[in-house]
N, C-alpha and C positions, 0 to 999 in steps of 0.2 A: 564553593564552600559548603553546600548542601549536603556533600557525600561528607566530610570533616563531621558536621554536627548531628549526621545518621549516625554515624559511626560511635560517636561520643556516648547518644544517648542509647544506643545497644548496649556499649560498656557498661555503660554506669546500672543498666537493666540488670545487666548478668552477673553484675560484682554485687546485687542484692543494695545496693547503695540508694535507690532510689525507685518509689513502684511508677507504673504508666500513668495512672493520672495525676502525682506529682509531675513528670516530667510534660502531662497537658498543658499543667497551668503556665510551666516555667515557658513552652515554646507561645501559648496562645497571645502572648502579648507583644512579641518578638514581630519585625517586618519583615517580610519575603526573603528579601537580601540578605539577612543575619548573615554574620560569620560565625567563625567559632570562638571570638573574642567576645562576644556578646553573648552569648549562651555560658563561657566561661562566667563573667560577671553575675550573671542571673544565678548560675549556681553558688557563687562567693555571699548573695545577698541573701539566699534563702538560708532554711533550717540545715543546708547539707554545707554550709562554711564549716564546720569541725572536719571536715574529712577533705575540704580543699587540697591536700596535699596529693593526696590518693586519686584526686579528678584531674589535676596535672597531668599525672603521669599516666592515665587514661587519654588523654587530649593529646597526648606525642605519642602514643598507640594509637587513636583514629588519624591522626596526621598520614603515619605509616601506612595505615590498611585504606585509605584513601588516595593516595599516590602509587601505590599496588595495582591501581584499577579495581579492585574484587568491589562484585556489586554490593551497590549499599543499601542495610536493611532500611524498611518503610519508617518514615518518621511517627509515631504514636501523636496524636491531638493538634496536630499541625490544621488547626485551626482560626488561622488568615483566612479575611472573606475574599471570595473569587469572583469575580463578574459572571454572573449569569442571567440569561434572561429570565426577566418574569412571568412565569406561566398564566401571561393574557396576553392572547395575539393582539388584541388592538393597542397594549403600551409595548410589546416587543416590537413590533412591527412600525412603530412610530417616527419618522423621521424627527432631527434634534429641532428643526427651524419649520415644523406644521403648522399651517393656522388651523387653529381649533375654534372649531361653534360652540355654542355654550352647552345644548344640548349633550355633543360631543364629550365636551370635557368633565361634565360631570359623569356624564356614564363612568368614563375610564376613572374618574377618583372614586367615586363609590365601589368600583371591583376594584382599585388599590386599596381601599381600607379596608374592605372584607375581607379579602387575600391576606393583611398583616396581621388582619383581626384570628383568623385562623392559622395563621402559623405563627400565632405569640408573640409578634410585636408589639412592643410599647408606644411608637411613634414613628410618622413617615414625614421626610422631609424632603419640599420639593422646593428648589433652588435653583433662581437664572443665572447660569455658567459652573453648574456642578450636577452631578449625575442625582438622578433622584435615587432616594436611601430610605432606608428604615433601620431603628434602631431593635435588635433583639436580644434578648437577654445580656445588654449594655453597652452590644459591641454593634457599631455601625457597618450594614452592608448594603453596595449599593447595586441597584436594580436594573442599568441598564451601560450599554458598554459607552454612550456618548452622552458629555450633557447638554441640558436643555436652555435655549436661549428666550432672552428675556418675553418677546409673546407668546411664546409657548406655556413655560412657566405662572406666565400672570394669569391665564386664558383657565391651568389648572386650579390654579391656587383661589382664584374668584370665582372658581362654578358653583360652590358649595356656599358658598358666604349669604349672609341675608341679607334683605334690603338696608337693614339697619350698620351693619360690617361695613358692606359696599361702601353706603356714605360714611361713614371713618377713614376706609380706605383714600376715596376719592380725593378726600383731604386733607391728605400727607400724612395720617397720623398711624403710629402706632396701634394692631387691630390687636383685642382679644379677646374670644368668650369662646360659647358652647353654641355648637351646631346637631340638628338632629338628620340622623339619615334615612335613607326611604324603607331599611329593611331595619329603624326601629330601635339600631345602637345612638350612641352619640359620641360626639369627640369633641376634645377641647384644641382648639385653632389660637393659633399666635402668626401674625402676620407685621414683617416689619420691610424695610426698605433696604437695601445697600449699593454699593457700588455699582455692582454688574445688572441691578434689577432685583425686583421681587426674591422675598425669603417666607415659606409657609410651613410652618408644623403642626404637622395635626397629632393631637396625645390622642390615643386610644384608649377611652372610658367604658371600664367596664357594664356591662347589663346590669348584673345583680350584687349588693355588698357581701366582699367575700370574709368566713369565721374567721375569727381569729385564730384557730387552730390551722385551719388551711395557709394563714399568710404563713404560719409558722413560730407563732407563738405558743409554745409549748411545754409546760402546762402555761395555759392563761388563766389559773384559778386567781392570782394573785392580781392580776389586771384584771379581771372583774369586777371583784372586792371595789375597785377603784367605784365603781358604778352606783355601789351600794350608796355610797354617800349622797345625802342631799343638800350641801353647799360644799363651797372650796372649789380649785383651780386646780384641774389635770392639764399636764401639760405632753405635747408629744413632740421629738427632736431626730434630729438628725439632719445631715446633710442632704444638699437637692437631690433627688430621687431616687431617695432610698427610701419610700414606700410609705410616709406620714401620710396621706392623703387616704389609703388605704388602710390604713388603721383605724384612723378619724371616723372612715364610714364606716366601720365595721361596730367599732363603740357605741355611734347616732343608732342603727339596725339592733343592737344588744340592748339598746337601752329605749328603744320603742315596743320589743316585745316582751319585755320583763316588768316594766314600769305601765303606771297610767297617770304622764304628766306631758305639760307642753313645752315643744323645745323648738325656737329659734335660731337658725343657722344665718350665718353671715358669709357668705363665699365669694369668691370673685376664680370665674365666674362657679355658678351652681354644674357641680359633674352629674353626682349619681342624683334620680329623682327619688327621696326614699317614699314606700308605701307605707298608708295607714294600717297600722294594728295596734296596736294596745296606748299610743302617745295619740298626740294630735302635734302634727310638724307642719312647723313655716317657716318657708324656705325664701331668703333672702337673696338678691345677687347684685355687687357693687356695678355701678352704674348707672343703672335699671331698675332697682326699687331701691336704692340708696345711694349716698353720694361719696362714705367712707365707714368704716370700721367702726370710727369714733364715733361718727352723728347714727350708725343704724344700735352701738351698742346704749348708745346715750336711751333713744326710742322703746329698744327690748326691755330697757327697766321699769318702764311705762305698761309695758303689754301684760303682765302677769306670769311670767316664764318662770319653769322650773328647773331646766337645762338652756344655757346659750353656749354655741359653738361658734368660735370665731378662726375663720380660714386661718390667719395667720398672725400673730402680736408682733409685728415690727419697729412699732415708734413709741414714744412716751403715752402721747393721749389715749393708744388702745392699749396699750399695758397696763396703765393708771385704771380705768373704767374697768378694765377685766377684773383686776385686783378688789376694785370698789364691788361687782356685783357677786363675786367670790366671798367677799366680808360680809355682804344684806342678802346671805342667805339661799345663791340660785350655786347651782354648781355650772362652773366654767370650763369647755373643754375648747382646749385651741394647738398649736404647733408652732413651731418656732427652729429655723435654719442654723442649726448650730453641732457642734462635733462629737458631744459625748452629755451628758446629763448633770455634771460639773460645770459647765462653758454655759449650758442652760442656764442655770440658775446664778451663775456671775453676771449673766447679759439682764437679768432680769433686775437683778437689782444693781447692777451699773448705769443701766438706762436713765435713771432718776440723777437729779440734782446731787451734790454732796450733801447738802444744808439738810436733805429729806434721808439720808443715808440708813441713820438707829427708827425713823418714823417707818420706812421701808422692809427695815429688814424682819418689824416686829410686824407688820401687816403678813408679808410672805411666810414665817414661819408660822402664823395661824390659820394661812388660809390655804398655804399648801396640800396636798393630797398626795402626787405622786409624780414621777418624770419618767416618761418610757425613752428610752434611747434606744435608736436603730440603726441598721449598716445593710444593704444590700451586697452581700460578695459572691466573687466567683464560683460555683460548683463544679465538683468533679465530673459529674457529666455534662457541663455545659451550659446548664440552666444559674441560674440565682439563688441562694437563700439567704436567709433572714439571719442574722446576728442581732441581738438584745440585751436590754442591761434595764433595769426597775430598781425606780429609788422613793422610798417611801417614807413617808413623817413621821415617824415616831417618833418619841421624847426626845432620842442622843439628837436624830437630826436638829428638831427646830431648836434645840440649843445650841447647835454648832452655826446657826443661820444667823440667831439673836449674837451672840458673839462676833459673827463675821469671820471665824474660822473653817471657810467652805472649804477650805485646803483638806480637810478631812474627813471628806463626804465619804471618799473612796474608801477607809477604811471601814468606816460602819457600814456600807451596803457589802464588802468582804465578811463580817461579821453576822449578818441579818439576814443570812438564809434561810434560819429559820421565823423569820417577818416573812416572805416572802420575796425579800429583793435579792438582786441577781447583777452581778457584773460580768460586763463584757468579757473579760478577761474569762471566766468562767466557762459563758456562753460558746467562746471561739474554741475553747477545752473538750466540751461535749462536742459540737461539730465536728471535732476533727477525729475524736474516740468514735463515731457515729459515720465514721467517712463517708462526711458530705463536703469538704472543704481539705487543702491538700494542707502542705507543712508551711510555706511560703504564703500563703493567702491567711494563713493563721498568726503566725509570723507579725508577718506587718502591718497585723491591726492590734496587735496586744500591748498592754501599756507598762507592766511591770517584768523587768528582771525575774522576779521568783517565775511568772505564769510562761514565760521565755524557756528558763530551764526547765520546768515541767513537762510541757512539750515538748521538747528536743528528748527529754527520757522517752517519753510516747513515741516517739518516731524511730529511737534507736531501737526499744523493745518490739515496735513492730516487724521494723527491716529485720531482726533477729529472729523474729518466730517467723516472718516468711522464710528465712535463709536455711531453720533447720532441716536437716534432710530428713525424710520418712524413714521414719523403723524399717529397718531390713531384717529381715532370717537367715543370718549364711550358716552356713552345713557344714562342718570338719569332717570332708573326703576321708582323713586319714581312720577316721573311727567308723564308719562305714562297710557293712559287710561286703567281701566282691559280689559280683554278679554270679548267681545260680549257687551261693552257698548254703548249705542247708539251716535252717533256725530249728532252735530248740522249740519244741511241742510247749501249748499256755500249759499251763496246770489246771486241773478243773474247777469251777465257779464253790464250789463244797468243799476243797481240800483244806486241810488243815495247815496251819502255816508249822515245819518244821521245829523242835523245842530245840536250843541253845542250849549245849553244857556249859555251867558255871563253872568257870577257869578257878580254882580252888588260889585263894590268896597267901604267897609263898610266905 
């Protein structure tokens, strides 16, 4: 079936129907075995379903030129991860069932986190009865051709741990916090139990907090403004890992070298250490200098804070207290696992009682500030970028909160461009005008019908202006003098141009 679905996406190349890295994204998701029923579907679900008719009938021409034998062109982005070994002889060369010393085992995790750490991994995962892996720009691949049994695995996964881990470990319980390495990174460790033995992933935390411009927030004039303010509730969303943590520190970093106040973090555990300049920071971490959210936010109101960051608002008690020191005046910034900046702010004030529903929704609309919403997606080359959407208080919103008509958040952030808010729908617009992001990855993150058809115009006009053919010069032979005929002599650069008798009108 391989030569079928070379063939397909040649066609669809050459009929101008689709560029190469559309057809990356469409194969990168696809497993090895695809056929051409599957590649068919992936094109029915993207942006290229209007011209399904015309890929039919492409897909029984590569049937044809497939069963022909004639060789098949190279598949473009064919981008399934391959087994290969990892460039360290001492894990390539590791049998699956070694007993490892301890010395041993940490050596070889510290050169697997540096290795992932330099080739832009997110996370490495090492698991009893599955090949150790890492996760890079979101697509898991894994590191060795057999996997590892249970003392192998435990032998990796505990070289690194501290004495403090260890005893968690030792009983039974769910491990996790932050580890520092000898060359000065850190990483955040999750360690839990299952059937076959030991499960360890180590997050790789970066050195330094990265701009907001660099994550890809672009302009961030509008999220800074958020900064400006000295009370109320920023709140940052999206789904697991798509990049809130990374924001968060970049805000904490923005907002220690522009300001001179103190700000207390609440993390579980603490990733990035920030340095002192212009704030004074203390730096909290659940377990370890607190017992939860709620008793370290209850404490912060005590200490004299001017900013508090709480890792994450998941349950009533730390939603309530955030809410409360948002109202006495500290500005709040925190995160919260949810899908779009609308879902946000339903979960925030769904969380509460009914009975507290109108007391609720008039606390939120005054203490609100702004909602950043985020999406990590696939890139046309490969890598990840950033999708955003900012939604900000202005008068329409908090009267749409106090009413409890959040059904219509969407259109005044459509509206409030010039506020500065921005929806996704918009965001995935630019993206794909900026071709960082293909038709299909834009596609099926956008939320409305109009932004649906907009796009599909962008993509036909594009395929159109690739399709047109260059200006050509062609020459009429017939008007052409033969070879070696004589030309008339120029006239000289001074001659006068001959005078016209006026035809006398009959």
């Amino acid at each position: 079936m391989e030569a079928e679905v070379a063939w397909l996406c040649e066609l669809a190349r050459r009929a101008r129907l689709v560029h190469e890295d559309e057809l990356a994204t469409i194969l990168r998701g696809l497993p090895l075995d695809a056929d051409l029923g599957d590649v068919l579907r992936r094109f029915a679900d993207s942006a290229l379903g209007q011209d399904f008719p015309r890929i039919q009938r492409l897909a029984q021409v590569a049937r044809e030129r497939a069963r022909s034998g004639a060789p098949a062109p190279k598949l473009p982005g064919r981008l399934r991860p391959t087994v290969e070994p990892l460039p360290l002889p001492l894990f390539r060369d590791l049998p699956p069932s070694a007993t490892l010393d301890a010395e041993t085992a940490a050596t070889l995790m510290c050169e697997l986190l540096a290795s992932a750490r330099q080739e832009q991994a997110s996370s490495v995962h090492i698991t009893a009865g599955n090949r150790p892996t890492w996760r890079r720009y979101g697509e898991l691949r894994p590191l060795a051709p057999a996997a590892l049994e249970a003392p192998t695995a435990l032998a990796l996964v505990s070289a690194l741990l501290g004495p403090d881990l260890l005893h968690e470990l030792s009983q039974g319980r769910d491990v996790s916090g932050a580890i520092d390495l000898p060359d000065g990174t850190r990483s955040r460790v999750s360690v839990a139990v299952h059937r076959a033995g030991i499960d360890g992933t180590f997050h790789l935390i970066p050195v330094d907090p990265c701009p907001l411009e660099r994550l890809g927030f672009n302009p961030s004039t509008a999220i800074e403004r958020l900064l400006d303010c000295h009370n109320g509730l920023v709140l940052i969303t999206g789904p697991a890992g798509s990049g809130k943590t990374s924001t968060l520190t970049a805000l904490i970093a923005l907002l220690s070298e522009k300001r001179m106040a103190h700000i207390i973090t609440i993390e579980d555990p603490i990733e990035i250490i920030h340095p002192r300049r212009n704030s004074m920071i203390s730096q909290r971490q659940l377990g370890r200098d607190t017992q939860s959210h709620a008793a370290a936010l209850r404490a912060a109101l005590r200490e004299d804070p001017d900013v508090i960051v709480v890792g994450d608002m998941h349950d009533l008690a730390t939603t309530e207290l955030a809410l409360t020191a948002a109202e006495t005046g500290h500005l709040v910034l925190t995160t919260m696992n949810t899908g779009d900046v609308a879902s946000a702010l339903n979960r925030v004030l769904s969380i509460f009682p009914p009975n507290q529903a109108n007391q609720v929704r008039t606390m939120v609309a005054e203490s609100l500030r702004g909602i950043v919403g985020q999406h990590l997606l696939p890139a046309v080359d490969g890598t990840r970028v950033l999708a955003w959407e900012l939604l900000l208080n202005v008068p329409a919103v908090g009267n749409l909160i106090r009413e409890g008509r959040t059904y219509h958040i969407e259109q005044v952030m459509h509206t409030g461009g010039a506020d500065g808010m921005q929806t996704m729908d918009r965001c995935l617009l630019k993206l794909f005008q900026d071709q960082r992001i293909a038709t299909g990855t834009a596609c099926s993150f956008m939320r409305s019908n109009q932004a649906i058809n907009e796009l599909r115009d962008l993509a036909v006009n594009r395929v159109s202006h690739v399709a047109e053919p260059p200006q050509r010069r062609y020459i009429d032979i017939t008007e052409t003098e033969p070879p070696g005929a004589p030309t008339a002599p120029s006239p000289p650069a001074d001659a006068a141009e001959p005078e016209t008798a006026e035809t006398p009108a009959p």
